[in-house]
ZANULUM-371832 format. One record per residue (C-alpha): x negated, y negated, z negated; residue in one letter. Coordinates in steps of 0.1 Angstrom, whole numbers, plus 5000, padded with zeros to 4 digits. Example, Ala and Ser with C-alpha at 12.3 -4.5 7.8 and 13.67 -1.06 7.14 Angstrom:
# residues 2
((4877 5045 4922) 'A')
((4863 5011 4929) 'S')
***
This chain:
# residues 540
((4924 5179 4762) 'X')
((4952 5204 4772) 'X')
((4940 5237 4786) 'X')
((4949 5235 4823) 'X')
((4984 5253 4815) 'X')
((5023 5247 4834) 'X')
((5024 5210 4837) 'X')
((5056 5195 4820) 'X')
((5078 5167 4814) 'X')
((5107 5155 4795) 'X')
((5138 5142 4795) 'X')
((5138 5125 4760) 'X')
((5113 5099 4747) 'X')
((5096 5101 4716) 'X')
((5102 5080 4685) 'X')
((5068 5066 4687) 'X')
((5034 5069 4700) 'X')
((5000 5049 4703) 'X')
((5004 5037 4739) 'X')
((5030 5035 4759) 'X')
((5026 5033 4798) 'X')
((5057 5020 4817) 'X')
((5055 5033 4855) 'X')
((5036 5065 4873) 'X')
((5016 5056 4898) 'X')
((4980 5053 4901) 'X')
((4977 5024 4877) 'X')
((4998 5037 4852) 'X')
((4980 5072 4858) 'X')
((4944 5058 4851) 'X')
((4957 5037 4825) 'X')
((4966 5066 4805) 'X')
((4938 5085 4813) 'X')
((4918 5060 4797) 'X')
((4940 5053 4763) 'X')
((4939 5092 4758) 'X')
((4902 5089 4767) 'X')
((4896 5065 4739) 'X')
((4916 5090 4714) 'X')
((4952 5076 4715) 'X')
((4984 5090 4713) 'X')
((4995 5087 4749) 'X')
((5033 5085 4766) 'X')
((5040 5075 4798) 'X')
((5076 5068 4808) 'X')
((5089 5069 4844) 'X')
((5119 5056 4860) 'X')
((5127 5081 4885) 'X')
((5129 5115 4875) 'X')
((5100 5123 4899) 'X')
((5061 5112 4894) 'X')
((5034 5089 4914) 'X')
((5055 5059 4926) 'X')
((5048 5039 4953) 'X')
((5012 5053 4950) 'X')
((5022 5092 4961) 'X')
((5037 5076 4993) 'X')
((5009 5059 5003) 'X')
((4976 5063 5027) 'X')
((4958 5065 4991) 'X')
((4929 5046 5005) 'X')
((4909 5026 4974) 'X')
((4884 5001 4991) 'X')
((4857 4993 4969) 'X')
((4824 4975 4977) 'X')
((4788 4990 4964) 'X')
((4804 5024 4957) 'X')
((4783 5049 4950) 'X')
((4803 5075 4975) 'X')
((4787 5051 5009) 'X')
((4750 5052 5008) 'X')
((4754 5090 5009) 'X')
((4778 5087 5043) 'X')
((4753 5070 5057) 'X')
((4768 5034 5049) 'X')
((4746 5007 5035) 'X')
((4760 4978 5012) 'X')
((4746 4953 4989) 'X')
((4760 4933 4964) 'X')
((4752 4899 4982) 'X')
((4772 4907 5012) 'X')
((4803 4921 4992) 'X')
((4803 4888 4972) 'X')
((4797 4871 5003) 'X')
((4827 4888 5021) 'X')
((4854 4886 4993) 'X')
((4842 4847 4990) 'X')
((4848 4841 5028) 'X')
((4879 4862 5033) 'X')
((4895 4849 5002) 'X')
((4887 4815 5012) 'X')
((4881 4796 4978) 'X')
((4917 4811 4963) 'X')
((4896 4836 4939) 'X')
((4872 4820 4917) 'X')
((4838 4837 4916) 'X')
((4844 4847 4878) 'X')
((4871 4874 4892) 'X')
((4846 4885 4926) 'X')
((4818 4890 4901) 'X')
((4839 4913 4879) 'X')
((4857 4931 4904) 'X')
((4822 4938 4921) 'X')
((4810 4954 4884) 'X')
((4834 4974 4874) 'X')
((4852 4988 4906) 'X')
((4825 5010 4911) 'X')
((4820 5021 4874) 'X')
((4862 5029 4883) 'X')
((4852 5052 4908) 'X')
((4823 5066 4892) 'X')
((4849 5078 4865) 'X')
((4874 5089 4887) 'X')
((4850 5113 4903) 'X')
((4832 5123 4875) 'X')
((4857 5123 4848) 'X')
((4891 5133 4866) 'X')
((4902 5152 4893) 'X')
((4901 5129 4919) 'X')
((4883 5134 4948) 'X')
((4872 5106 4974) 'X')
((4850 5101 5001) 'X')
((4836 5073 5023) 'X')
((4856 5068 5052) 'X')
((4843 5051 5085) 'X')
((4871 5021 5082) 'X')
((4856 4985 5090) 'X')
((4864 4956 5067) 'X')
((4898 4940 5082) 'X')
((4875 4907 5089) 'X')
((4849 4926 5104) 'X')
((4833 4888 5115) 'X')
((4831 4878 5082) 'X')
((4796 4873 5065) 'X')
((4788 4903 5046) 'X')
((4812 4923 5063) 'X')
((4803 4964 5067) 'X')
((4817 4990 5092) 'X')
((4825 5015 5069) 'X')
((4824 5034 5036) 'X')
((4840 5006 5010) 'X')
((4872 5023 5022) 'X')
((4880 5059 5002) 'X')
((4899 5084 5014) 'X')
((4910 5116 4990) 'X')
((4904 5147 4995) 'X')
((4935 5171 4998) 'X')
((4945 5183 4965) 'X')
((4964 5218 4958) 'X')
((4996 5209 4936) 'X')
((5003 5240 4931) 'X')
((4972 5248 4914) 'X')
((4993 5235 4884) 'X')
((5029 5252 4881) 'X')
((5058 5224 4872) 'X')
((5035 5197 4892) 'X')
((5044 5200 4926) 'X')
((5082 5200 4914) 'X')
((5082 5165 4897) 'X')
((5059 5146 4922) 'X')
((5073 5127 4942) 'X')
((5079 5138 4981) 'X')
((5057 5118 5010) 'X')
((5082 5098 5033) 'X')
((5071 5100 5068) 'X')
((5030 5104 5064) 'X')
((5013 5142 5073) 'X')
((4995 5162 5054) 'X')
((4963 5156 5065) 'X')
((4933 5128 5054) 'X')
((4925 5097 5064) 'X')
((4893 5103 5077) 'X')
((4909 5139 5098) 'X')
((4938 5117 5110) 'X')
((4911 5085 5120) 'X')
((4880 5105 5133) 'X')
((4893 5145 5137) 'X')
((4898 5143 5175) 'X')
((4900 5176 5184) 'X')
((4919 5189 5154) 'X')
((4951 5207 5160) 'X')
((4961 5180 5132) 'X')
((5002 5187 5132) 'X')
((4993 5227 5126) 'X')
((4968 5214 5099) 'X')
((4996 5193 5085) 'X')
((5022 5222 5083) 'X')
((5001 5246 5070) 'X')
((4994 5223 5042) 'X')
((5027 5210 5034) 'X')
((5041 5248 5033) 'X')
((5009 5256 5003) 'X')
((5018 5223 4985) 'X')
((4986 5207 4993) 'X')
((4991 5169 4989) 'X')
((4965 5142 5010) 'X')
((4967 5107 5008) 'X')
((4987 5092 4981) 'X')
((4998 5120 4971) 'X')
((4966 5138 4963) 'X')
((4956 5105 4946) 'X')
((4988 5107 4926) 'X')
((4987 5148 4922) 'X')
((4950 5143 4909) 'X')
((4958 5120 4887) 'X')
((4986 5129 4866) 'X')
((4967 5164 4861) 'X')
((4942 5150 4846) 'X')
((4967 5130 4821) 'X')
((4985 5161 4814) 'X')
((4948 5178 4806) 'X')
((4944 5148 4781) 'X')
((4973 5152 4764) 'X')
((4996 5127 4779) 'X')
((5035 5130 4774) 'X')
((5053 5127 4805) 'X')
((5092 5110 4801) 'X')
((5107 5111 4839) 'X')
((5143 5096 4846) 'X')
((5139 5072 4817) 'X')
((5144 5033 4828) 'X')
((5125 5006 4802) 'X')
((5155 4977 4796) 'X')
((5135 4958 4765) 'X')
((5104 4945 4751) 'X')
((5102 4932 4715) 'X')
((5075 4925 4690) 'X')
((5078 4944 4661) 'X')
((5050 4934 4640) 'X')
((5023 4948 4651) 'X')
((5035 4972 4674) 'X')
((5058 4970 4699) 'X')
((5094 4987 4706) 'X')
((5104 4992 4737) 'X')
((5143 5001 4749) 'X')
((5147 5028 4775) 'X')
((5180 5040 4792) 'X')
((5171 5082 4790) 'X')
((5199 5110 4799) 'X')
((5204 5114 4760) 'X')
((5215 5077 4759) 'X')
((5198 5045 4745) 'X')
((5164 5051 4729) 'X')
((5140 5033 4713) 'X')
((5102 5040 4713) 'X')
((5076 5020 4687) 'X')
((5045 5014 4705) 'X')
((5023 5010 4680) 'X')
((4986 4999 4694) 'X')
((4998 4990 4725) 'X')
((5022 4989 4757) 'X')
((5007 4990 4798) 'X')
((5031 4978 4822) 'X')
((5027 4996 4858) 'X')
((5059 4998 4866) 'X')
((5053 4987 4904) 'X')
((5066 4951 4915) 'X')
((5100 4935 4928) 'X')
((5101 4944 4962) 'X')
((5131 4963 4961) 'X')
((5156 4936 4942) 'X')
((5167 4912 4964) 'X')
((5178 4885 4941) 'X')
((5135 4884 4934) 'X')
((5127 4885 4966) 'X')
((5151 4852 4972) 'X')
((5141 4836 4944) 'X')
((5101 4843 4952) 'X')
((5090 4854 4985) 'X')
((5084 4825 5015) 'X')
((5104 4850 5035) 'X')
((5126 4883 5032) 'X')
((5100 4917 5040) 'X')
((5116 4952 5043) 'X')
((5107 4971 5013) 'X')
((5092 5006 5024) 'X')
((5074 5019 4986) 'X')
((5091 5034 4962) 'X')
((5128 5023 4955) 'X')
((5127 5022 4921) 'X')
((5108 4987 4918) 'X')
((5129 4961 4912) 'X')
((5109 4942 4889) 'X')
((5119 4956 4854) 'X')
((5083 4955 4839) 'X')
((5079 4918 4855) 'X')
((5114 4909 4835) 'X')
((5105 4923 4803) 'X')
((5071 4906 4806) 'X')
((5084 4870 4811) 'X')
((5109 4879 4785) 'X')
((5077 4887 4763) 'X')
((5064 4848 4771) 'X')
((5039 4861 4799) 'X')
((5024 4838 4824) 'X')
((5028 4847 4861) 'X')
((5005 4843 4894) 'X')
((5009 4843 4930) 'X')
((5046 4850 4931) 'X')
((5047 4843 4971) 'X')
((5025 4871 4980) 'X')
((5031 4906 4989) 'X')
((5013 4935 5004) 'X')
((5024 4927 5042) 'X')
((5028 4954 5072) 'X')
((5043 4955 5103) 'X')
((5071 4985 5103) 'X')
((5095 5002 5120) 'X')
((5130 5007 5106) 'X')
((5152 5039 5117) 'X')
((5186 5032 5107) 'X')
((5193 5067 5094) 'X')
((5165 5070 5082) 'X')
((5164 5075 5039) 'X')
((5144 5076 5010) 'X')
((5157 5084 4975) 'X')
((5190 5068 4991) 'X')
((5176 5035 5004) 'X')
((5168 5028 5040) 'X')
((5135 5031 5048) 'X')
((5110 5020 5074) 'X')
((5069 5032 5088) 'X')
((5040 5014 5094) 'X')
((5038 4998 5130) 'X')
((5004 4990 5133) 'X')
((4987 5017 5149) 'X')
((5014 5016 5177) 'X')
((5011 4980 5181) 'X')
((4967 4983 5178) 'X')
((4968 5012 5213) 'X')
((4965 5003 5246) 'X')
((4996 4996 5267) 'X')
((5020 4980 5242) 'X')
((5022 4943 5233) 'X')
((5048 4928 5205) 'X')
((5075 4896 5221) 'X')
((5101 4870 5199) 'X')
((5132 4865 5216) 'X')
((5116 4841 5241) 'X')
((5095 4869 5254) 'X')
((5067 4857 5240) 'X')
((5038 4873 5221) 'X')
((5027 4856 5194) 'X')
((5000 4872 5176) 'X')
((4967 4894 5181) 'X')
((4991 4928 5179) 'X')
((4960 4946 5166) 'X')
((4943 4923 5136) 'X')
((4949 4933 5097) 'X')
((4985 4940 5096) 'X')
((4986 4918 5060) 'X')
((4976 4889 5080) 'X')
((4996 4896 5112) 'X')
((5030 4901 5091) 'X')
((5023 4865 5077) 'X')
((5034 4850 5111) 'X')
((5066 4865 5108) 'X')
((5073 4836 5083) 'X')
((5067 4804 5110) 'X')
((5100 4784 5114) 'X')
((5113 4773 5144) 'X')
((5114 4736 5141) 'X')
((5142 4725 5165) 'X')
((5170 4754 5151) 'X')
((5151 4759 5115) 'X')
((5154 4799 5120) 'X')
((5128 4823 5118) 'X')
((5106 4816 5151) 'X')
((5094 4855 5156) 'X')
((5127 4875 5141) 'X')
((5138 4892 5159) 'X')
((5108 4910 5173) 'X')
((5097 4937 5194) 'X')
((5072 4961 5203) 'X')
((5071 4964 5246) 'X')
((5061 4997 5260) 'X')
((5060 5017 5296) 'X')
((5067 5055 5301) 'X')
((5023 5052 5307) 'X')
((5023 5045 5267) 'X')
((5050 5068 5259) 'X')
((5040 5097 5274) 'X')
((5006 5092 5260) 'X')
((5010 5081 5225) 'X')
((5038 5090 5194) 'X')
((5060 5057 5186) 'X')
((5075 5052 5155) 'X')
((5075 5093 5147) 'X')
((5088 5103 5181) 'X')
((5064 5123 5201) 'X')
((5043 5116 5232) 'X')
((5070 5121 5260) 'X')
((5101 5113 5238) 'X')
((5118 5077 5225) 'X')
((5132 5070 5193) 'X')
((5168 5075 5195) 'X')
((5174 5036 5182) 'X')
((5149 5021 5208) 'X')
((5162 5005 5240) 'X')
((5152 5021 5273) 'X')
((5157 5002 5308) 'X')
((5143 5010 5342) 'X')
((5133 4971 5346) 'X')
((5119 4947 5326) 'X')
((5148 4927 5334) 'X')
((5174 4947 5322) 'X')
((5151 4956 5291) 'X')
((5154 4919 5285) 'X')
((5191 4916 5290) 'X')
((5198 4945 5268) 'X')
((5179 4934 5238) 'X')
((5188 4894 5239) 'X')
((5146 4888 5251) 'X')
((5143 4860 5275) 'X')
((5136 4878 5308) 'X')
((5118 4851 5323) 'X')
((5093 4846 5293) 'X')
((5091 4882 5292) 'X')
((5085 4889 5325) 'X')
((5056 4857 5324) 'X')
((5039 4875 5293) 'X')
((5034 4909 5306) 'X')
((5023 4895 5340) 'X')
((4996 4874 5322) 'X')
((4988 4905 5299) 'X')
((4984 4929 5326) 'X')
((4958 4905 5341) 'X')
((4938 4902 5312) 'X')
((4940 4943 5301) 'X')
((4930 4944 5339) 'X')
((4898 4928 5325) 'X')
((4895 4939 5294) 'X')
((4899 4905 5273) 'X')
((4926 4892 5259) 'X')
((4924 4855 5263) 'X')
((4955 4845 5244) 'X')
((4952 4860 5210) 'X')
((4915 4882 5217) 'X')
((4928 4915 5207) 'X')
((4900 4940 5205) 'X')
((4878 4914 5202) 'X')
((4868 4929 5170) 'X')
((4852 4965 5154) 'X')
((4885 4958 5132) 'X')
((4907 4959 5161) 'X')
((4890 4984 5178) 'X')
((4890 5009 5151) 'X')
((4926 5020 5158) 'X')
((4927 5015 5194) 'X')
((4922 5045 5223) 'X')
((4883 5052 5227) 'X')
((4890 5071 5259) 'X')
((4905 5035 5275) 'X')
((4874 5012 5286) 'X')
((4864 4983 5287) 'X')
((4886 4977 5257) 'X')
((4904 5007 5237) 'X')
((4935 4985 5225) 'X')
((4944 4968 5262) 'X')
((4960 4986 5292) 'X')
((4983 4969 5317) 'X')
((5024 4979 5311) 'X')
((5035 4990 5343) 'X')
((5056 5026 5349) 'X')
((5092 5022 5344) 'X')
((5113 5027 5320) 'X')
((5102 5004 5299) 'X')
((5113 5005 5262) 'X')
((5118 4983 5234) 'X')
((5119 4994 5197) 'X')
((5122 4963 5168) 'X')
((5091 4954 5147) 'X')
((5098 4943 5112) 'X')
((5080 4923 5091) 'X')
((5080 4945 5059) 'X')
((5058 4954 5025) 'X')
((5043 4976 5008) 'X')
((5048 4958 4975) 'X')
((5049 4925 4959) 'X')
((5014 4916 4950) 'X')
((5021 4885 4928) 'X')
((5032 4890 4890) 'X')
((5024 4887 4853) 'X')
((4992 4871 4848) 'X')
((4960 4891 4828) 'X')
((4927 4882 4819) 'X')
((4901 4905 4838) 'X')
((4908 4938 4809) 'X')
((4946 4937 4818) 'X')
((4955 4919 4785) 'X')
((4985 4900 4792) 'X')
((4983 4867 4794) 'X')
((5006 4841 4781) 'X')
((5019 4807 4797) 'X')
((4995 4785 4776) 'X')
((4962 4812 4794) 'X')
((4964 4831 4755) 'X')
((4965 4869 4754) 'X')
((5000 4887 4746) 'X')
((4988 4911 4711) 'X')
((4989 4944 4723) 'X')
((5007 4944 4757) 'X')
((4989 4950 4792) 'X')
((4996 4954 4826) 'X')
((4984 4964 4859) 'X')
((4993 4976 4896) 'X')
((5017 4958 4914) 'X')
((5034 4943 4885) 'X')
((5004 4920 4877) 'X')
((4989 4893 4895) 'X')
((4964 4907 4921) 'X')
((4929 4897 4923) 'X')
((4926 4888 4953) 'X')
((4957 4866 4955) 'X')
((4972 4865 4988) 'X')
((4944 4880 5009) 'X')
((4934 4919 5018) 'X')
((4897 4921 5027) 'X')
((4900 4962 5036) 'X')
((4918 4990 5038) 'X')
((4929 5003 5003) 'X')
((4925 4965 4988) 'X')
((4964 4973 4969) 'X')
((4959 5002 4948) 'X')
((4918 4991 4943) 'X')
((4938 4962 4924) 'X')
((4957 4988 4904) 'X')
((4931 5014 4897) 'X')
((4906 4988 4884) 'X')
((4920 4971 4864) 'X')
((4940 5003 4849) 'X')
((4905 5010 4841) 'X')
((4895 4977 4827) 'X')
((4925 4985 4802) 'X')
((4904 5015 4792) 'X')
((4879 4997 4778) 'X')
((4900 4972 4763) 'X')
((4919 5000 4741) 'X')
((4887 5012 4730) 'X')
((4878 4992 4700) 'X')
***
């Protein structure tokens, strides 16, 4: 290992190396961790000219059954009811083979990470999204990280990449610190460079690379794949021009997955999502991969959320968009179509709510639920933030109206359905049960919801003029469905036969859970474990 000097990077790629990892974020991170683990000659190559991806920009949560962070949070877990969750919220899709080895060696993933990097997690009191599920726990397979000090390291808190829109505190601060002054916590931590979330997860982890020796190549795009006996060379577009780099023990695609290239998303996805990761994935690993004569699996699914979508709002240049769930989970809001209608349990997993953006109007063939919106009073809004304005303030592009009516009129919303729909929700938050869709039916629902409102903390009748609208989007966090691997990351061809030499994990690859998300954190628990399945693989 490195001492624990200035963290750098290049510009220029080297002529050759061992392994090669294509993409920064936490599967590409662990992956290279591991090759330089197992004595190899490590480069890792990033597109943009800043580090973490997609990961550095998330929550960071990693939700892992059995891990050995819960029992010491006071969370129970046995193996029996993980395998019995995963095989009743994935419904048959995922054959036990994959459950069985995703139960195994996730936790040996996190075992390392704690032990062997500087990564630091802890349980966090997040139920399992189908908390009515058999086997289902309340808390502790989701992981939170603990803040980590980028500055710590001089050069790293330069090249990794910004947070969007998400503070600087933890998940477990921002989900159980009532009480906390959390926006001076935030502040204080953002002026010292201390990164949480995603991007401690991401900070974490490219130290410990750099300690093990890793070569970090930043605003270098990978073009080309090629088998040169038994290495491979791989083309990459650098500031110094054209280069080639001979791979030659292996190459790890992580280079994120198609979300942001439109012509994939037509070609793939059952319907368009709003891209809100990291801009730079357009697919380029995927394309070199299928170029390479690799397989492919679950190209329909993605990592779906609800967002919100400022129109001058930007991220490296592309327009961005936030999560909506929270503000669609608390009391006093509810989410209408354009007949006024609600149409979904506002406050279930928001990969399985943003699925019903996709249902097709029969009659018209259009979109049945686009557009949509989420329906608030000044009662809401002077209680709760909404889409990063404040408690007392409106987003600037949201629609404010004294009357329902005129909310309607103003945003094309059939004010008769609309009007209908809040009267019958009003009666049932009167009660406390939600007999159209049950929202907060669940300890799932309920987690995100208002504890102080009783008998149920995510109902509350809308009432108070104004009344305001703001657009809900059905968006991603990433693509989910990719090249195919075997359960060590080797990439697989379309006759089921590993590709010599060439891997790939994170978003690129084929998750394995297919199109479902048992928990909090189940996106990057596909990319850290099998980034460290790779490990393994590379050893012999």
């Amino acid at each position: 290992m490195n001492a624990r000097g200035a963290f750098t990077t290049s510009a220029e790629p080297p002529a050759a190396c061992d392994v090669l990892v294509l993409g920064s974020g936490a599967a590409g991170l662990v992956a290279a961790c591991r090759a330089a683990d197992a004595g190899h000659h490590v480069v890792l190559v990033e597109r943009a000219r800043s580090l973490g991806g997609s990961t550095a920009v998330s929550g960071g949560v990693i939700w892992v059954p059995g891990n050995h962070l819960m029992a010491a949070a006071g969370f129970p877990d046995t193996r029996e009811d993980a395998v019995a969750y995963l095989t009743a919220v994935t419904r048959g899709a995922v054959p036990y083979e994959r459950i069985d080895w995703f139960l195994r060696t996730a936790p040996e993933a996190v075992r390392y990470l704690c032990d062997e990097t500087e990564v630091g997690l802890a349980a966090l009191g997040r139920p399992d999204y189908r908390a009515d599920a058999p086997g289902a726990v309340a808390g502790g397979r989701a992981l939170d990280n603990l803040p980590f000090d980028a500055r710590a390291r001089p050069g790293l808190d330069e090249v990794l990449r910004t947070p969007t829109y998400l503070p600087s505190i933890t998940m477990v601060e921002r989900e159980h610190g009532r009480g906390l002054d959390l926006d001076a916590l935030s502040r204080e931590r953002a002026a010292q460079g201390v990164r949480t979330m995603g991007g401690a997860l991401a900070g974490a982890l490219a130290a410990s690379a750099h300690d093990r020796g890793v070569a970090f190549v930043t605003g270098a795009r990978a073009t080309g794949l090629d088998r040169a006996g038994e290495a491979w060379e791989v083309t990459v577009r650098a500031a110094g021009g054209v280069r080639r780099i001979r791979a030659r023990r292996a190459v790890v695609l992580a280079s994120g997955g198609f979300e942001w290239n439109a012509e994939l998303q037509r070609a793939f996805l059952p319907a368009p999502v709003v891209p809100i990761g990291a801009p730079g994935n357009v697919g380029d690993g995927l394309l070199m991969a299928l170029r390479a004569g690799a397989g492919v699996r679950d190209m329909t699914a993605s990592w779906g959320v609800p967002a919100f979508q400022d129109p001058d709002a930007r991220y490296d240049g592309q327009l961005t968009g936030r999560l909506a769930n929270v503000e669609l989970t608390r009391p006093g809001s509810l989410m209408v179509n354009a007949a006024g209608r609600r149409f979904v349990n506002e406050a279930q997993c928001y990969h399985d709510l943003t699925k019903v953006f996709r249902e097709v109007d029969p009659a018209t063939g259009a979109p049945r639920h686009v557009p949509a919106w989420l329906v608030h009073d000044s009662a809401y809004g002077e209680r709760y933030p909404v889409a990063g304005a404040p408690p007392g303030t409106t987003p600037a592009w949201a629609v404010t109206r004294p009357t329902l009516r005129e909310l309607a009129d103003a945003c094309g919303i059939d004010a008769g359905g609309l009007a209908a729909t809040v009267e019958r929700f009003n009666a049932d938050a009167a009660e406390g049960a939600d007999r159209l869709f049950a929202r907060g039916s669940s300890v799932a629902d309920r987690h995100l919801g208002d504890p102080s409102v009783e008998p149920n903390p995510c109902l509350a009748p809308i009432g108070r003029p104004p009344f305001t609208a703001v657009p809900v989007h059905a968006a991603t966090l990433g693509t989910c469905g990719g090249v195919a691997t075997d359960h060590d990351g080797r990439v697989l061809s379309t006759s089921g036969e590993p590709v010599a030499g060439l891997f790939a994990a994170g978003n690129v690859a084929a998750t394995p859970f297919g199109d479902c998300y048992p928990g909090g954190g189940t996106s990057l628990a596909a990319a850290v474990v099998r980034a460290y399945a790779i490990g393994a693989a590379l050893t012999g």
